[in-house]
PDB file of N, CA, C and O in Angstrom:
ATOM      1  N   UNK A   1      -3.915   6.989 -26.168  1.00  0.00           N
ATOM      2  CA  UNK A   1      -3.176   6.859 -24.929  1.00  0.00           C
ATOM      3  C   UNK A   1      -1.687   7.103 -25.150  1.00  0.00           C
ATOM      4  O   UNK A   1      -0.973   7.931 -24.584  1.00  0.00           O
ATOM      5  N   UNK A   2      -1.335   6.129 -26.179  1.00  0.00           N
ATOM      6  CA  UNK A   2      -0.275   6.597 -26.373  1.00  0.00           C
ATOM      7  C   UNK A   2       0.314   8.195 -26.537  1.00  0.00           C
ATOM      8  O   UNK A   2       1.315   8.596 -25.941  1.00  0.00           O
ATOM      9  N   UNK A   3      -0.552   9.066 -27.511  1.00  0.00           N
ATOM     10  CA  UNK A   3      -0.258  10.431 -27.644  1.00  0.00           C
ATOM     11  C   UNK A   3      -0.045  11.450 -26.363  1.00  0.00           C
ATOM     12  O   UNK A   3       0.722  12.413 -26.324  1.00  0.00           O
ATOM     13  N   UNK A   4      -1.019  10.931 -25.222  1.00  0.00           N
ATOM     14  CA  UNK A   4      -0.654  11.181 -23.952  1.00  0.00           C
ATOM     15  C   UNK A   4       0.663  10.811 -23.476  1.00  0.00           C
ATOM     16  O   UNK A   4       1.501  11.713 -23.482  1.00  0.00           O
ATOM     17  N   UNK A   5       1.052   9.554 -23.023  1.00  0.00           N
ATOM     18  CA  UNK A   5       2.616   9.280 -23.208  1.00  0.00           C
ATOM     19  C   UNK A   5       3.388  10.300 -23.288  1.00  0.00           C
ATOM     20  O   UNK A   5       3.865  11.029 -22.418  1.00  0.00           O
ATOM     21  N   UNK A   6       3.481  10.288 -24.532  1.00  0.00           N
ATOM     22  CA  UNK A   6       4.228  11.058 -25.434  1.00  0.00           C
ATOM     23  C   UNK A   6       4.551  12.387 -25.077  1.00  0.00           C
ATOM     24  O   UNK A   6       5.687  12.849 -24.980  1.00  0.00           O
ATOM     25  N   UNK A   7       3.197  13.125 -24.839  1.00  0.00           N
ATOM     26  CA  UNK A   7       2.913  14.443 -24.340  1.00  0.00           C
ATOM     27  C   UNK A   7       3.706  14.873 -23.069  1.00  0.00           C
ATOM     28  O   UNK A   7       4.337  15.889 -22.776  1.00  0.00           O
ATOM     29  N   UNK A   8       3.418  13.660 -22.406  1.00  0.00           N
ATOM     30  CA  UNK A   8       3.829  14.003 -20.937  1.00  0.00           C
ATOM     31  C   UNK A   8       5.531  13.488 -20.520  1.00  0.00           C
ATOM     32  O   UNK A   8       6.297  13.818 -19.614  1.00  0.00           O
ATOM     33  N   UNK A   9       5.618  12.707 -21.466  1.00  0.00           N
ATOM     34  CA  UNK A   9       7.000  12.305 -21.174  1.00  0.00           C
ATOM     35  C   UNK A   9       8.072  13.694 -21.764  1.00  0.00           C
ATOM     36  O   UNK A   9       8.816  14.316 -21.006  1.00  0.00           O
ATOM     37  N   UNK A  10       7.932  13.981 -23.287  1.00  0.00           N
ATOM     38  CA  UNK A  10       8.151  15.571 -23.660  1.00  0.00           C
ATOM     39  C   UNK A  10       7.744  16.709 -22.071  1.00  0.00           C
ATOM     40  O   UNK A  10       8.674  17.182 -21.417  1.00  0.00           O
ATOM     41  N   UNK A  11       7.040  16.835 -21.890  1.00  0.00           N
ATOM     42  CA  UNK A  11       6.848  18.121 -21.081  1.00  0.00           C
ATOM     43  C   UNK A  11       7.881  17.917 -19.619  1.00  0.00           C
ATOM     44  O   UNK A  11       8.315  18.865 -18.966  1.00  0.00           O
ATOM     45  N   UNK A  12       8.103  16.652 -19.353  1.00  0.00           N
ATOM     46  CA  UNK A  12       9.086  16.325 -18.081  1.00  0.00           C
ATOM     47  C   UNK A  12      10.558  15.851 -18.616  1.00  0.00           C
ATOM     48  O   UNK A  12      11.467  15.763 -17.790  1.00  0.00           O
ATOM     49  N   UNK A  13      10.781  15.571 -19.881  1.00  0.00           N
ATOM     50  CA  UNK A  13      12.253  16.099 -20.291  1.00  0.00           C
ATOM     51  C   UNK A  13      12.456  17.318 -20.999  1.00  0.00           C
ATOM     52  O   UNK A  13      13.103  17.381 -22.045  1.00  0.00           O
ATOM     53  N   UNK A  14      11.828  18.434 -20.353  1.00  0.00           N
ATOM     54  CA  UNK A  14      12.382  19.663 -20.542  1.00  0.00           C
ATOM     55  C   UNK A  14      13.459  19.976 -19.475  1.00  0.00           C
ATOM     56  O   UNK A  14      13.147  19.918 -18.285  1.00  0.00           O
ATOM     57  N   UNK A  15      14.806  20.329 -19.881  1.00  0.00           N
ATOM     58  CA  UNK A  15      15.832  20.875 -18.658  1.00  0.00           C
ATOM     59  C   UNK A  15      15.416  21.419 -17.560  1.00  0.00           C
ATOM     60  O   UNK A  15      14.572  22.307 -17.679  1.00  0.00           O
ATOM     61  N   UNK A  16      15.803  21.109 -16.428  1.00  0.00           N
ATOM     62  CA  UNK A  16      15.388  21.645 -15.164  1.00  0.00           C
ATOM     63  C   UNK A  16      16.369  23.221 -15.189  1.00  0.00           C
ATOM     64  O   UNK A  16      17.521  23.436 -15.564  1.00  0.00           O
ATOM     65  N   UNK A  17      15.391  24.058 -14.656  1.00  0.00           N
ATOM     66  CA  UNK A  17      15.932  25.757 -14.663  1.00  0.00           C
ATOM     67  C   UNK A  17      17.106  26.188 -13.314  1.00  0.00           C
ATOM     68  O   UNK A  17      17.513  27.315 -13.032  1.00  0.00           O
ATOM     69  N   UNK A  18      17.361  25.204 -12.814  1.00  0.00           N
ATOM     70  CA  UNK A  18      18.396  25.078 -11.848  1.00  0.00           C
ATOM     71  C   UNK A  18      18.861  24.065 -11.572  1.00  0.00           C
ATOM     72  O   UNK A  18      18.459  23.131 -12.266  1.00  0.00           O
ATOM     73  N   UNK A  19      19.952  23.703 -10.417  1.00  0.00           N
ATOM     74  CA  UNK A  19      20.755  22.884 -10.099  1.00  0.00           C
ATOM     75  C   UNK A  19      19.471  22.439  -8.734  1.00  0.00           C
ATOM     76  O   UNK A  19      18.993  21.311  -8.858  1.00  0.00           O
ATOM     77  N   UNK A  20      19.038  23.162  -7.701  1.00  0.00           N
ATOM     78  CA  UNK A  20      18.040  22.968  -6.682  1.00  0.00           C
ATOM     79  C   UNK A  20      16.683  22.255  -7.197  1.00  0.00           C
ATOM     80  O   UNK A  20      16.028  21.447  -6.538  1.00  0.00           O
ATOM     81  N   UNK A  21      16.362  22.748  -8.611  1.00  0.00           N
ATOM     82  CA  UNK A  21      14.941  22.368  -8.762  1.00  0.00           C
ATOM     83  C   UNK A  21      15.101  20.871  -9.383  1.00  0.00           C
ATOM     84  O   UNK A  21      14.360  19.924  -9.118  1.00  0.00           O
ATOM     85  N   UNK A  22      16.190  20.851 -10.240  1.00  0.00           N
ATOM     86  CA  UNK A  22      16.651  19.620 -10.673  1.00  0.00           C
ATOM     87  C   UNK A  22      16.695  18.552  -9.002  1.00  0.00           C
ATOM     88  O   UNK A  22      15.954  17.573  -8.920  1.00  0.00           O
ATOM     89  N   UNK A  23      17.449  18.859  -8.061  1.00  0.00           N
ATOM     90  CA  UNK A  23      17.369  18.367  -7.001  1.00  0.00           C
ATOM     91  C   UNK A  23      16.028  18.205  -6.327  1.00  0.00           C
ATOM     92  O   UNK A  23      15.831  17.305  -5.510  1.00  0.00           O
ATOM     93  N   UNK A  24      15.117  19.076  -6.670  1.00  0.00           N
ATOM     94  CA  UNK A  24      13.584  19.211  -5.975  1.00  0.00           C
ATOM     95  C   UNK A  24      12.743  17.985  -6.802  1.00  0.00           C
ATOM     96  O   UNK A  24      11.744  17.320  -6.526  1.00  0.00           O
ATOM     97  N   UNK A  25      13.486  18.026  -7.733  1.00  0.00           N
ATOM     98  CA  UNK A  25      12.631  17.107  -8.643  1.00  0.00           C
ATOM     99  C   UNK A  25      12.717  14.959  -8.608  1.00  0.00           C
ATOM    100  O   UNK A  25      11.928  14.016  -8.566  1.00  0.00           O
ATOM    101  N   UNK A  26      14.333  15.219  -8.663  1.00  0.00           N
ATOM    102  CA  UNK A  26      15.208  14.093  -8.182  1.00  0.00           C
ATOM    103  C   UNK A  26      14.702  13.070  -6.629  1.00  0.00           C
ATOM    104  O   UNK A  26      14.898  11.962  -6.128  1.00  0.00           O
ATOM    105  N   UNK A  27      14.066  14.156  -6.414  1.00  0.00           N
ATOM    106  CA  UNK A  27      13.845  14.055  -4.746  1.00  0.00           C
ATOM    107  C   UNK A  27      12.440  13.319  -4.865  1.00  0.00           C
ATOM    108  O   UNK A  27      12.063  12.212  -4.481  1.00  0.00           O
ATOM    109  N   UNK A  28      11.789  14.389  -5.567  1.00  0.00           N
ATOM    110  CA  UNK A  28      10.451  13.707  -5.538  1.00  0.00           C
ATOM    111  C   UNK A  28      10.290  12.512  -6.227  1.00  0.00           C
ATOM    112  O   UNK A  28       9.598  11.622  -5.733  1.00  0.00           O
ATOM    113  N   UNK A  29      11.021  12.324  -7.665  1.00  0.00           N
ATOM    114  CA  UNK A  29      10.979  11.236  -7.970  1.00  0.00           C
ATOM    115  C   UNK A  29      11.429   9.600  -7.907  1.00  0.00           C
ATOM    116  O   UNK A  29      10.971   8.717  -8.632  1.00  0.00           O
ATOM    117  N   UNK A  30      12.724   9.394  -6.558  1.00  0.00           N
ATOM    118  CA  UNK A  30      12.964   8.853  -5.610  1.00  0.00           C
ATOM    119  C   UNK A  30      11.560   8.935  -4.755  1.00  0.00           C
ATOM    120  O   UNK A  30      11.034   7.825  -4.842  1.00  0.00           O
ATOM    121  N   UNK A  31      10.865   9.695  -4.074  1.00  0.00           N
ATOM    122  CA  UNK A  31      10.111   9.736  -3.463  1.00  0.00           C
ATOM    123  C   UNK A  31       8.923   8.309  -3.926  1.00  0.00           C
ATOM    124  O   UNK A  31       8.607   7.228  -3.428  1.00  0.00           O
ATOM    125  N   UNK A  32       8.537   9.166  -5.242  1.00  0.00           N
ATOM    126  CA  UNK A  32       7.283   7.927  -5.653  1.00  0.00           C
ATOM    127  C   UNK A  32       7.520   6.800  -5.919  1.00  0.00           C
ATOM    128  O   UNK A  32       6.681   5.917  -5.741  1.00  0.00           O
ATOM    129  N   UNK A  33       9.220   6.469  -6.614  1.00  0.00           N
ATOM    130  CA  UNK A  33       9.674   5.449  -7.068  1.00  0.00           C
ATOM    131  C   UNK A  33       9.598   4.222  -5.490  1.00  0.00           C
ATOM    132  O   UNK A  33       9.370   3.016  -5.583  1.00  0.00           O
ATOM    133  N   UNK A  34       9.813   4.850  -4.402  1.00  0.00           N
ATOM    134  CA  UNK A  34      10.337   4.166  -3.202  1.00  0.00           C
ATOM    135  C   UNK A  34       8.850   3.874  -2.431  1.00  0.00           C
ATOM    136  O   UNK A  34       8.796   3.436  -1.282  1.00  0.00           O
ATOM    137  N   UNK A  35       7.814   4.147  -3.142  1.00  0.00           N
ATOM    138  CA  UNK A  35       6.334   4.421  -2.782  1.00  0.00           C
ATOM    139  C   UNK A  35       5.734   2.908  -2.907  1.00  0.00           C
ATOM    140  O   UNK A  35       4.999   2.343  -2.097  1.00  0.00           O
ATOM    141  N   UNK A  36       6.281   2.369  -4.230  1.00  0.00           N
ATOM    142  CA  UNK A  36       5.895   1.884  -5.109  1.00  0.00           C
ATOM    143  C   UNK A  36       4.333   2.106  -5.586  1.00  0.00           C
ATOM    144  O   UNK A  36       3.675   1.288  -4.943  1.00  0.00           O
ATOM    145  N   UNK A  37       3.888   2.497  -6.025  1.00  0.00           N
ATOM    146  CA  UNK A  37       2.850   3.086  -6.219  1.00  0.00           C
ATOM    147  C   UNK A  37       3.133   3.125  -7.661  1.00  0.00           C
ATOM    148  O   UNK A  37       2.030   2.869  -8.144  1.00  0.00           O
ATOM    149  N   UNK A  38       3.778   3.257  -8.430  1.00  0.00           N
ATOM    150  CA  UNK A  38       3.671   3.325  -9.965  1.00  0.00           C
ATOM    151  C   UNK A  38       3.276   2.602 -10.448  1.00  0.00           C
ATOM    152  O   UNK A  38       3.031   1.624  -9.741  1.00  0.00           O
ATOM    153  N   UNK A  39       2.915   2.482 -11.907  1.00  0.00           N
ATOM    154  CA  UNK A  39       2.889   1.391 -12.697  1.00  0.00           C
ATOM    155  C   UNK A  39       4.342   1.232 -13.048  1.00  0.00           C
ATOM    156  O   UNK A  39       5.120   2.126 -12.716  1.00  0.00           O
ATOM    157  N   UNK A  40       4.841   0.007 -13.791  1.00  0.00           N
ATOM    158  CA  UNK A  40       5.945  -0.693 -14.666  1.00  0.00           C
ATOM    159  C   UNK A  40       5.982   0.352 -15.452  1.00  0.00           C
ATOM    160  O   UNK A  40       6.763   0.991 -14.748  1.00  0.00           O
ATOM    161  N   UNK A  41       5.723   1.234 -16.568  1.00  0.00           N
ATOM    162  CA  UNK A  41       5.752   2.501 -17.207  1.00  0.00           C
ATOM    163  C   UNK A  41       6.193   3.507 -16.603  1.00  0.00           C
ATOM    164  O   UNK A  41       7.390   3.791 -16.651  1.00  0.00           O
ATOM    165  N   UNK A  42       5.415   4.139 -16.008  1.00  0.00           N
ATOM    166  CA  UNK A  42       5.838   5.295 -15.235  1.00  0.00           C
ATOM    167  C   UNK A  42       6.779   5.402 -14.378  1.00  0.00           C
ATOM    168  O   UNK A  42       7.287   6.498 -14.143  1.00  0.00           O
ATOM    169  N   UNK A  43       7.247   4.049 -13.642  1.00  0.00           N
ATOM    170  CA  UNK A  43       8.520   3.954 -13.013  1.00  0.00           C
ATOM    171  C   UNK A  43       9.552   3.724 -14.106  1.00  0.00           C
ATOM    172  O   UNK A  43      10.660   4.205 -13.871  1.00  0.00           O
ATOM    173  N   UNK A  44       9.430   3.223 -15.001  1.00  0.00           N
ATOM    174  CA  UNK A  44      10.644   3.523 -16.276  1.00  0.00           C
ATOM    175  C   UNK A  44      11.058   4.905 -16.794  1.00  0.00           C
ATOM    176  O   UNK A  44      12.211   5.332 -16.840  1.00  0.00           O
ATOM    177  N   UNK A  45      10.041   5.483 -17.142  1.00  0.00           N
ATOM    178  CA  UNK A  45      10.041   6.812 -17.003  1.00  0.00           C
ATOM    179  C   UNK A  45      10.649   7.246 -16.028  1.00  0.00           C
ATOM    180  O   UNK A  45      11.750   7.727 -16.293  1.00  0.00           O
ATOM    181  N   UNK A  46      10.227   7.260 -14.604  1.00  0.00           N
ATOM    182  CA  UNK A  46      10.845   8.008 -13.848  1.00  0.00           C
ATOM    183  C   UNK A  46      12.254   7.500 -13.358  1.00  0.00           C
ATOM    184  O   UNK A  46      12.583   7.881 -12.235  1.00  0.00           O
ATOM    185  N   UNK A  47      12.836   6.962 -13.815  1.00  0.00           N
ATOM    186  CA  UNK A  47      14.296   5.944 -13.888  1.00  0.00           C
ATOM    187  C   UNK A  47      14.641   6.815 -14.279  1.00  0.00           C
ATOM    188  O   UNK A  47      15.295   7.671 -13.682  1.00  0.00           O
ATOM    189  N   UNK A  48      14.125   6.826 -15.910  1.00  0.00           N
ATOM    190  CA  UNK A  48      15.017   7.482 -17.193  1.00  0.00           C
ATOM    191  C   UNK A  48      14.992   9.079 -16.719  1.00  0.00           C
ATOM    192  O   UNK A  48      16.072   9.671 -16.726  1.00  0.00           O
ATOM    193  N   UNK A  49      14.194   9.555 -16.445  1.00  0.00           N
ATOM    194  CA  UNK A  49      14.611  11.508 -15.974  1.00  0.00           C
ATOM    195  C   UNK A  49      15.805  11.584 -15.032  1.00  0.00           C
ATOM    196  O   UNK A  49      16.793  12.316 -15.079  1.00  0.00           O
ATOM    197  N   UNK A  50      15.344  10.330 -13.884  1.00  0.00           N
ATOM    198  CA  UNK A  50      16.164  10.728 -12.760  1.00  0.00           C
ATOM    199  C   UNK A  50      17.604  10.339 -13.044  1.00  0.00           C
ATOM    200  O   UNK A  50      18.454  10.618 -12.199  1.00  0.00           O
ATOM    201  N   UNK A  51      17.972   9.674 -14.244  1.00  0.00           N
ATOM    202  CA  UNK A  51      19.138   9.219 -14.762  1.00  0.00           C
ATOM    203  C   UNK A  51      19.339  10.743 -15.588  1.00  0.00           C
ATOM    204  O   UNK A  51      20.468  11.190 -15.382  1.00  0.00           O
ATOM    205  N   UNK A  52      18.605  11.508 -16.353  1.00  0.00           N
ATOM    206  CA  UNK A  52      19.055  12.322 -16.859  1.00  0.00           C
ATOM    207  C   UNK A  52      18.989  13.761 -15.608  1.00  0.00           C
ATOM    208  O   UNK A  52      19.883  14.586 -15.796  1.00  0.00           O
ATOM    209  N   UNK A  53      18.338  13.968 -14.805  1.00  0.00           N
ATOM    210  CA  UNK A  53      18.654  15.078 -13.669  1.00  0.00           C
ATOM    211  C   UNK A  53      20.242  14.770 -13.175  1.00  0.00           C
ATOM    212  O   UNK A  53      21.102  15.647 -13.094  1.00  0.00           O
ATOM    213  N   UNK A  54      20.463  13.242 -12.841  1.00  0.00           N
ATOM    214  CA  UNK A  54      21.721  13.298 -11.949  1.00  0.00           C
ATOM    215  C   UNK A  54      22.747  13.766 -13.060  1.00  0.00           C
ATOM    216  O   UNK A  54      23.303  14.862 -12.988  1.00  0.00           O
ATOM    217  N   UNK A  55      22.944  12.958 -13.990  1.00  0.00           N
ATOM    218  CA  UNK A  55      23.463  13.924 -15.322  1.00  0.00           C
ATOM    219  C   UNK A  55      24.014  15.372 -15.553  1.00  0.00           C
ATOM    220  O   UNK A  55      25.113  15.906 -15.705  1.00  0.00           O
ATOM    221  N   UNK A  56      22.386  15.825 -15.490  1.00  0.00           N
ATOM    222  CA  UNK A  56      22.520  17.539 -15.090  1.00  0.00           C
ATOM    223  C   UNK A  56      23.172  17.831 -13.955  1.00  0.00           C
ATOM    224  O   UNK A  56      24.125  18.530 -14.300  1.00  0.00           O
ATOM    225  N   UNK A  57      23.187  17.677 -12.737  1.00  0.00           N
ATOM    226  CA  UNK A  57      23.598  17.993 -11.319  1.00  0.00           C
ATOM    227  C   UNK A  57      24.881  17.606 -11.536  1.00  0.00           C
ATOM    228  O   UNK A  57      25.816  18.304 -11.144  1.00  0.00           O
ATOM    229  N   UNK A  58      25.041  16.588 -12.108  1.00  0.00           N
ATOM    230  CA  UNK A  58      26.624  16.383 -12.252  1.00  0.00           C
ATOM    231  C   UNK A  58      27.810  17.174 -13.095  1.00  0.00           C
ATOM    232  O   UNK A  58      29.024  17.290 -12.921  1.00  0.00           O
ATOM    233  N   UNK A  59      26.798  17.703 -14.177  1.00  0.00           N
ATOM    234  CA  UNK A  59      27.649  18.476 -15.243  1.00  0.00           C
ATOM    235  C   UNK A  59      27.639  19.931 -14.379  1.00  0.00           C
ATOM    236  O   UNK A  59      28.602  20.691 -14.270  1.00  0.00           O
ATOM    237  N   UNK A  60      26.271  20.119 -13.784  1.00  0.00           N
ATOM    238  CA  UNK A  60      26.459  21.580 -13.049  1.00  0.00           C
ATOM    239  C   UNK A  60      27.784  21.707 -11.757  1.00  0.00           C
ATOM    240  O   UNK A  60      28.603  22.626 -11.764  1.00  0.00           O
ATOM    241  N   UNK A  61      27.765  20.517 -10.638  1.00  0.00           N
ATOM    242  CA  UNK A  61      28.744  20.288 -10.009  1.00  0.00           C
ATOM    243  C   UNK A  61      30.122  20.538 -10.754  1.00  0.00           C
ATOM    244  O   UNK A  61      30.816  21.451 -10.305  1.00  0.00           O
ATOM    245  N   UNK A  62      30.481  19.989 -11.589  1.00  0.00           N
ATOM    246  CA  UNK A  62      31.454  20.098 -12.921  1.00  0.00           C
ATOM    247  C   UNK A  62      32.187  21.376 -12.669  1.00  0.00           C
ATOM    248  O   UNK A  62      33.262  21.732 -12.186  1.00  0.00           O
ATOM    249  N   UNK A  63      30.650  22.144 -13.453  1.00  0.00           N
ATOM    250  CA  UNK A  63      31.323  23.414 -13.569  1.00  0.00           C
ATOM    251  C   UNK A  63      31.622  24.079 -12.486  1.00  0.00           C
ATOM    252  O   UNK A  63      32.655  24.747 -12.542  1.00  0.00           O
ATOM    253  N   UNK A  64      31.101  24.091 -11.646  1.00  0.00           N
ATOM    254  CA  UNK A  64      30.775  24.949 -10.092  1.00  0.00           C
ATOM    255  C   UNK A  64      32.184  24.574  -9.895  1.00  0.00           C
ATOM    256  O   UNK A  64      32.931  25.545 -10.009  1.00  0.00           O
ATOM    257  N   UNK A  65      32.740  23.529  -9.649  1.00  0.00           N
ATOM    258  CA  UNK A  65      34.249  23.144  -9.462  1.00  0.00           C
ATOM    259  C   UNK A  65      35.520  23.535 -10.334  1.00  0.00           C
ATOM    260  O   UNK A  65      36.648  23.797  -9.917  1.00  0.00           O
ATOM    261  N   UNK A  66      34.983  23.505 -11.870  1.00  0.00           N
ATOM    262  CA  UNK A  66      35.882  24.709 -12.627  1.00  0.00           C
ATOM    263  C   UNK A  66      36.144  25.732 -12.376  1.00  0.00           C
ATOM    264  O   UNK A  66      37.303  26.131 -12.492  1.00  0.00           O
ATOM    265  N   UNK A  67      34.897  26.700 -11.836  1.00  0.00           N
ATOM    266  CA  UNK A  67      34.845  27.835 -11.471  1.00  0.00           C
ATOM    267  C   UNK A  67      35.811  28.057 -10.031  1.00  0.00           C
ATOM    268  O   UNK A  67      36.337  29.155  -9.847  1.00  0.00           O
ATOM    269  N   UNK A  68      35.968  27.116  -9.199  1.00  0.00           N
ATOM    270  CA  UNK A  68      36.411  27.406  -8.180  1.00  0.00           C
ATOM    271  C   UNK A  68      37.980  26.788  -8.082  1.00  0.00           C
ATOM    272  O   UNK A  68      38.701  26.823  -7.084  1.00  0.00           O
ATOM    273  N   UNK A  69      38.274  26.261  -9.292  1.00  0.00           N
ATOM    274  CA  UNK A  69      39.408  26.139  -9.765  1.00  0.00           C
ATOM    275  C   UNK A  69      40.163  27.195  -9.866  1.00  0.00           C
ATOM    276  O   UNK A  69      41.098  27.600  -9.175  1.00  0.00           O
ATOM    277  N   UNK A  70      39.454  27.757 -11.175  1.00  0.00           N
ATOM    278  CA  UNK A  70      40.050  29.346 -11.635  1.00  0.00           C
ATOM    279  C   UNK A  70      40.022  30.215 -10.734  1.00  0.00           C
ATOM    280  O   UNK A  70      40.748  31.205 -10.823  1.00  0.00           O
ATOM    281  N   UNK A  71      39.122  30.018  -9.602  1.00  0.00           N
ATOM    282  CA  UNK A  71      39.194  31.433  -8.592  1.00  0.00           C
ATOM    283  C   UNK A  71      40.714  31.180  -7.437  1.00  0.00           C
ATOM    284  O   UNK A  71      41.530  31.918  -6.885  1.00  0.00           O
ATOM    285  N   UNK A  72      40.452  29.724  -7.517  1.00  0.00           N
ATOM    286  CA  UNK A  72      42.168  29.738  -6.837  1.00  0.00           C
ATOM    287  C   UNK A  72      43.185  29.250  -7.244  1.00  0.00           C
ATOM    288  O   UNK A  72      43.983  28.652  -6.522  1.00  0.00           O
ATOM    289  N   UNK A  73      43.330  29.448  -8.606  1.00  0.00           N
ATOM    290  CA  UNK A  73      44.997  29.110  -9.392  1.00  0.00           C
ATOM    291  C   UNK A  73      44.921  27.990  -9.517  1.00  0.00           C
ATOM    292  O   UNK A  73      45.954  27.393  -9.212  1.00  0.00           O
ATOM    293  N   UNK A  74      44.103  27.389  -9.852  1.00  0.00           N
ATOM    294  CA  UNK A  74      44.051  25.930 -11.108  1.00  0.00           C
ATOM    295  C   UNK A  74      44.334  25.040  -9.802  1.00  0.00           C
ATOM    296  O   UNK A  74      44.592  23.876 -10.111  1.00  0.00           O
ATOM    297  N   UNK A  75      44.349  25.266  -8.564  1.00  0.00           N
ATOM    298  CA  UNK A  75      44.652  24.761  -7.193  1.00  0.00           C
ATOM    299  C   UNK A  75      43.389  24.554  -6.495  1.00  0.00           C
ATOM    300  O   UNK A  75      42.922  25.421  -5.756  1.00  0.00           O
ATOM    301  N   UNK A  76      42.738  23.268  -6.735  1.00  0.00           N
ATOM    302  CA  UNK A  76      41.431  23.359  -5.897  1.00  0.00           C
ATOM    303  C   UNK A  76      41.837  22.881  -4.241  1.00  0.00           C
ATOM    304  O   UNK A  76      42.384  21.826  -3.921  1.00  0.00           O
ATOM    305  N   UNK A  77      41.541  23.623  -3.629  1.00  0.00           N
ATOM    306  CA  UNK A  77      41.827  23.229  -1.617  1.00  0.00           C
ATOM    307  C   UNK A  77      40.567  23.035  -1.182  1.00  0.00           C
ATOM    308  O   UNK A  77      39.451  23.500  -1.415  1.00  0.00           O
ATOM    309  N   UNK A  78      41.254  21.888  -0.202  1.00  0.00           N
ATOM    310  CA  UNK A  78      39.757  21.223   0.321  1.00  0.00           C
ATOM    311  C   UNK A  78      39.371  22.415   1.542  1.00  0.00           C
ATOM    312  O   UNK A  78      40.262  23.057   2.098  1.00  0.00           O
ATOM    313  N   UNK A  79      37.970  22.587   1.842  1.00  0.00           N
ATOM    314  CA  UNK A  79      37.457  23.375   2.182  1.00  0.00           C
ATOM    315  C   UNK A  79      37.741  23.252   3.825  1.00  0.00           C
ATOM    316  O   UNK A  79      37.645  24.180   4.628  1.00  0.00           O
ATOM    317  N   UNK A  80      38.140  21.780   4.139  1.00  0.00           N
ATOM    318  CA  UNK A  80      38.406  21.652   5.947  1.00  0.00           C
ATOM    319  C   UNK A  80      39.610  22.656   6.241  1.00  0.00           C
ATOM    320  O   UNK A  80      39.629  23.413   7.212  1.00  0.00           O
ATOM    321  N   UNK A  81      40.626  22.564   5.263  1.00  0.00           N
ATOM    322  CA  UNK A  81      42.036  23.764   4.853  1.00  0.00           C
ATOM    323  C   UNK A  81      41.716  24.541   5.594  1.00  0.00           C
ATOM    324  O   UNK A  81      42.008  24.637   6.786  1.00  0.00           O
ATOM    325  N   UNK A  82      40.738  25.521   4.615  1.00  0.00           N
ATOM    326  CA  UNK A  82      39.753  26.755   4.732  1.00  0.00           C
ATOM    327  C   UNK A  82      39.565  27.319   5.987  1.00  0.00           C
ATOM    328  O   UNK A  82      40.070  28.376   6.367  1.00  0.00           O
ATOM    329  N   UNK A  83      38.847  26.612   6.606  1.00  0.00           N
ATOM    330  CA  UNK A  83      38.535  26.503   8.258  1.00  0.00           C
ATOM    331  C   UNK A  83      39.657  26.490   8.867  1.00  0.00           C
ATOM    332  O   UNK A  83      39.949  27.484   9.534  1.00  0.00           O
ATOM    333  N   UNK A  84      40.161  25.873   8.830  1.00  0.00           N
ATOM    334  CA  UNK A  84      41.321  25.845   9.984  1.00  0.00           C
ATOM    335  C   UNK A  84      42.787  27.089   9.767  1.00  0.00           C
ATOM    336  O   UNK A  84      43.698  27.226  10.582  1.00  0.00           O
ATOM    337  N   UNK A  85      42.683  27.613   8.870  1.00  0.00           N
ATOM    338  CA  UNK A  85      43.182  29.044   8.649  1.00  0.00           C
ATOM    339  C   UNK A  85      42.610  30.094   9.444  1.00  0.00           C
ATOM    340  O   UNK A  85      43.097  30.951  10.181  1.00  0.00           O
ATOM    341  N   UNK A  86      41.491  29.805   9.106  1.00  0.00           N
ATOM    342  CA  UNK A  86      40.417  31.279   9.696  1.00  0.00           C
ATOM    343  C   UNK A  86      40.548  30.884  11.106  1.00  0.00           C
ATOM    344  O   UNK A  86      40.462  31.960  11.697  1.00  0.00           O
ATOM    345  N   UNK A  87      40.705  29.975  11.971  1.00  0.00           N
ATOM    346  CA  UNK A  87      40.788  29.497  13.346  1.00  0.00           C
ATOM    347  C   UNK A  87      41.424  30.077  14.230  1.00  0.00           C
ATOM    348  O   UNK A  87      41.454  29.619  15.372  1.00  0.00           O
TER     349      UNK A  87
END
């Protein structure tokens, strides 16, 4: 049983292949957690991913905001700005 565990806990901390699927995933696992339907195990488990997805989403947010740093001179503007220019 245990080797199962094991198996399955490995195959669901593999990195999520996006910032959305990481979110698709986050989602669902809030989903079952709020179900209660787990066992005491498997809701630990699903603690511990969803602690490491927000992680990910956060480091991806990160960058997404670096990036939009550098695109406007180390000057990040809030996006309401934005709008009301184009107006």
């Amino acid at each position: 049983m245990s080797k199962k565990s094991s198996a399955d806990a490995a195959q669901t901390a593999a990195p999520p292949a996006s910032f959305e699927e990481a979110m698709a995933e986050l989602a669902q696992l809030v989903a079952q957690m709020e179900a209660g339907q787990l066992p005491l195990e498997a809701s630990v488990a699903a603690y511990q991913r969803g602690s490491e997805l927000v992680k990910y989403c956060a480091q991806q947010l990160d960058k997404v905001e670096s990036q939009v740093k550098v695109r406007e001179g180390d000057m990040l503007k809030p996006f309401a700005d934005n709008q009301e220019e184009l107006a």
